[in-house]
Steps between C-alpha positions, in 0.01 A plus 500: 500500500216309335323609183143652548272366274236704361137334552313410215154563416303109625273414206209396516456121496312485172891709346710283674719267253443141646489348218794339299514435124780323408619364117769346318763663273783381263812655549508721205166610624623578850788678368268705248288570832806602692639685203172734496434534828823646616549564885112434553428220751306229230170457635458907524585498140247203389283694713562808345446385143184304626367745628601873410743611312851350479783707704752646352828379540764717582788619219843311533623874576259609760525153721936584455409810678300400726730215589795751579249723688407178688914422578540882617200528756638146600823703553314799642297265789857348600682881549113590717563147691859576616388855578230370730674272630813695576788305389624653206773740333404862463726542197415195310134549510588821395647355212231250441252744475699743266499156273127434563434890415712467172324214357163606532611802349618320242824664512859336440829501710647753196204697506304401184177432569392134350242669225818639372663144443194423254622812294 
């Protein structure tokens, strides 16, 4: 089943970007560029710090999180496929979703929850 995209707002034709800026970097400045702007496409970041504030990039532990969070709806959308589409095993999904329930609990196979590994 195809995606639905949601519509955006049209700008008006004075807001539209049509215009490219482009400019040349060494490659320690690229990687310092790279470095700072994290997971941000580069010309919203240049156009970010051009014009508003910089974003704020993400901490190493939060994008971890969100990464597994990312691999278990991933995990989640393939269980609601084989459900729609019929051809799958009532006990393994079962199982699949007991695993998918556990880890965004945050809870581990013996129990522990993983704030209790940090202690």
């Amino acid at each position: 089943m195809p995606r639905r995209k949601i519509p955006r707002e049209k700008k008006e034709p004075r807001e539209r970007r049509t215009h490219c800026v482009s400019s040349r970097l060494s490659p320690s400045e690229l990687a310092t560029l790279d470095e700072r702007r994290g997971n941000i496409p580069r010309g919203e970041y240049v156009r970010t710090c051009t014009f508003g504030t910089p974003p704020v990039p993400i901490p190493q532990p939060n994008a971890d999180k969100y990464a597994e969070l990312s691999r278990a709806a991933g995990n989640l959308n393939q269980i609601a496929r084989k459900l729609n589409q019929g051809a799958f095993d009532i006990e393994a999904t079962i199982d699949e979703l007991a695993v998918f329930r556990m880890k965004l609990l945050g809870v581990t196979w013996d129990g522990d929850s993983d704030e209790s590994e940090d202690k």
